[in-house]
C-alpha positions as CSV (number, residue, x, y, z in Angstrom):
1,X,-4.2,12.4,15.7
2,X,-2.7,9.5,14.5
3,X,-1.9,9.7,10.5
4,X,-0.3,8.2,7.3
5,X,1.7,9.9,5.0
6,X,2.4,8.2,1.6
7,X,5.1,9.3,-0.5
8,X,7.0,8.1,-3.6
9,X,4.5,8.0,-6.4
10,X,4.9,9.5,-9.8
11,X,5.2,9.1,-13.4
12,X,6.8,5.7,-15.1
13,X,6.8,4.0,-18.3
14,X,5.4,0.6,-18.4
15,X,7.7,-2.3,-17.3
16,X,9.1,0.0,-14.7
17,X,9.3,0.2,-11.3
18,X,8.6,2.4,-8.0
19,X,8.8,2.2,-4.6
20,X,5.5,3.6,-2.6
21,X,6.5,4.8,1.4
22,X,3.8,4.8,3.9
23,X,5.0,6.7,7.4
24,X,2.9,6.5,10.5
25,X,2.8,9.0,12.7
26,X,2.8,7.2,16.1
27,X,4.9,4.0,17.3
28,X,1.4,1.9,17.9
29,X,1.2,1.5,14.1
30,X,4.0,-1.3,14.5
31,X,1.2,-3.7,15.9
32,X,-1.2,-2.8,13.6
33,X,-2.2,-4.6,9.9
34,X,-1.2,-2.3,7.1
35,X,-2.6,-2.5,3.6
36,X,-2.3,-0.7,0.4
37,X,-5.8,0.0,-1.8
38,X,-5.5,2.0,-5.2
39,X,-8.6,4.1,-6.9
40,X,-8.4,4.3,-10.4
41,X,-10.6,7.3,-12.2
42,X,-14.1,6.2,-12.3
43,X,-13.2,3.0,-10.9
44,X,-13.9,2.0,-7.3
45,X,-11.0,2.1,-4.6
46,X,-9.8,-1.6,-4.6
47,X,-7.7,-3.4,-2.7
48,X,-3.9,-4.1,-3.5
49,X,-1.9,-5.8,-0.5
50,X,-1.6,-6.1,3.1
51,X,1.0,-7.6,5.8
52,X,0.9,-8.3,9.2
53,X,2.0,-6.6,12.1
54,X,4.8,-9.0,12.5
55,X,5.5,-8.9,8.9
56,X,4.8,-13.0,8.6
57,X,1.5,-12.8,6.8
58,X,1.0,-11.0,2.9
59,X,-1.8,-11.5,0.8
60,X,-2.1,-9.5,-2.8
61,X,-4.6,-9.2,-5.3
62,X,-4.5,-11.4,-8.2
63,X,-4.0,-8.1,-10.6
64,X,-0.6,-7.7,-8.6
65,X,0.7,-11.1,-7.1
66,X,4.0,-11.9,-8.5
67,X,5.4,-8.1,-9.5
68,X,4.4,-6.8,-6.3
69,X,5.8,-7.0,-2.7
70,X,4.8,-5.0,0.8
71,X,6.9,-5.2,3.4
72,X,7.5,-2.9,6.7
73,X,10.3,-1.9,8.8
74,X,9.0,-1.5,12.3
75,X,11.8,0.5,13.2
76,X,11.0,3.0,11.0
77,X,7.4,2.6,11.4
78,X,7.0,2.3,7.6
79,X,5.4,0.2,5.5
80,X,6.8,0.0,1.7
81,X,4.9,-1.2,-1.9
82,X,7.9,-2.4,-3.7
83,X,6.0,-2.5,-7.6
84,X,7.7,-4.2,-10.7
85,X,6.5,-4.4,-14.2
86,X,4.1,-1.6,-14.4
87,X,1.6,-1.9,-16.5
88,X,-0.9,1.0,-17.7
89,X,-3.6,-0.4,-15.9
90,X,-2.0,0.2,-12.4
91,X,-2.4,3.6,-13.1
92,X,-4.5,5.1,-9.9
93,X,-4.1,7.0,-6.4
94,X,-2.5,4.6,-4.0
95,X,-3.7,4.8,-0.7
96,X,-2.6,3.2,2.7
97,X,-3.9,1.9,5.3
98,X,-4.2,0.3,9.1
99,X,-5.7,-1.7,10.9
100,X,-5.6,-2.7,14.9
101,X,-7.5,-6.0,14.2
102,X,-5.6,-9.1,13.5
103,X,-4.2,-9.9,9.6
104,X,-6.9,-12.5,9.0
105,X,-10.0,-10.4,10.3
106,X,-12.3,-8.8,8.6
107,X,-12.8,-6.0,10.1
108,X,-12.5,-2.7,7.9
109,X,-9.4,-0.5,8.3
110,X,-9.8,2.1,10.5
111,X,-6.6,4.7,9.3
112,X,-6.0,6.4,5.8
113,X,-3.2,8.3,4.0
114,X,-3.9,11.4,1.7
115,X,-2.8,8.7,-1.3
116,X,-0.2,9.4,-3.8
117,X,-0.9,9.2,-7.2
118,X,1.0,6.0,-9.8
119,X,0.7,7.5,-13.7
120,X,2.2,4.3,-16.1
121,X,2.4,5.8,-19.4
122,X,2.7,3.7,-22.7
């Protein structure tokens, strides 16, 4: 079964940064959209930042546009969260996730890592 493995969380102080890893399993992940969500305790899961299969298209939430940036190397059939600036309140379990519909659809996303969790500590 096809899966995604996050890896690189852990603890930082605020204004740091960290670099989140998202591996897929099979080589049909290249074509499809990838996204990373975050759940912060008691919160709901929320959305953080997706790309395109092609890597042409990002879109972020406002909480993170601007410190910080997903990208993917197809090669590698990973997908990366490059995150600046840290602030407490990006605290949460970072999940990723894929999608075979197009960047600009809808649709929900169909695949799911374990998540990994982000601790910013002031």
């Amino acid at each position: 079964q096809a899966q995604l493995v996050e890896s690189g969380g852990g603890l930082v102080q605020v204004g740091g940064s960290l670099r989140l890893s998202c591996a897929a399993s099979e080589r049909a992940f290249s074509t499809f959209t990838m996204a990373w969500f975050r759940q912060a305790p008691g919160k709901e899961r929320e959305f953080v930042a997706a790309i395109s299969w092609s890597g042409g298209n990002t879109h972020y939430s406002n909480s993170v546009k601007g410190r910080f940036t997903v990208s993917r190397d197809s090669a590698k059939n990973t997908v990366y969260l490059q995150m600046y600036s840290l602030k407490p309140e990006d605290t949460a379990v970072y999940y990723c996730a894929a999608k075979e519909k197009d960047y600009a659809s809808p649709a929900p996303y169909d695949y799911w890592g374990q998540g990994t969790q982000v601790t910013v500590s002031s």
